[in-house]
C-alpha positions in Angstrom: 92.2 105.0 107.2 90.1 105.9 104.3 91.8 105.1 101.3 89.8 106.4 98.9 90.7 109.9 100.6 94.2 109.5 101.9 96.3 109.8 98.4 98.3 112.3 100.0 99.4 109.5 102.3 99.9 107.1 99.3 104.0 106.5 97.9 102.8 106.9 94.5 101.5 110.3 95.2 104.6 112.7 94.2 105.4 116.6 93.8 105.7 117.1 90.0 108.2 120.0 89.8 107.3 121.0 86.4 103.5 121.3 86.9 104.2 122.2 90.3 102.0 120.1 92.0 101.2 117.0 93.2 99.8 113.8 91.4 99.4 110.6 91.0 102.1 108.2 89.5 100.3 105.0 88.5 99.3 105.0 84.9 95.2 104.6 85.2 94.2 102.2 82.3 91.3 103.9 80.7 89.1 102.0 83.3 90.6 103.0 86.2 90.6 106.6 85.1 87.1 106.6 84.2 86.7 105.5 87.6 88.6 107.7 89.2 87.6 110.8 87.4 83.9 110.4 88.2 84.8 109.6 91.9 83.6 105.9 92.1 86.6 104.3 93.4 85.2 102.2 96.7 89.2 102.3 98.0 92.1 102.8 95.2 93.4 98.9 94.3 97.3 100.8 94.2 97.3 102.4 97.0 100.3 101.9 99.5 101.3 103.8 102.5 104.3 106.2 102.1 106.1 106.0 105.3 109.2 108.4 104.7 110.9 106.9 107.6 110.5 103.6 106.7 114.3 103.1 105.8 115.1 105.0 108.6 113.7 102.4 111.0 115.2 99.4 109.2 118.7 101.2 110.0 118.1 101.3 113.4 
């Protein structure tokens, strides 16, 4: 999986209510966000999958 492309896959990728819509969660330094902004990120270094049923497995 790409993960340069796949933030909607990524746990830190969350629905803001208040701006109604979704976003990142990890604060950027000003590096990072340079870097992002001007799509040059090779794969994001804070990316991790969001598996909702993750806990739900560990139950089982």
């Amino acid at each position: 999986m790409d993960q340069k492309s796949s933030c909607e896959h990524c746990i830190h990728y969350d629905y803001n209510e208040e701006y109604e819509c979704y976003e990142c969660e990890i604060n950027l330094d000003e590096d990072e966000m340079i870097r992002f902004l001007s799509n040059s990120f090779q794969s994001c270094p804070h990316f991790k999958f969001g598996d909702e049923y993750t806990v739900v497995r560990k139950q089982m």
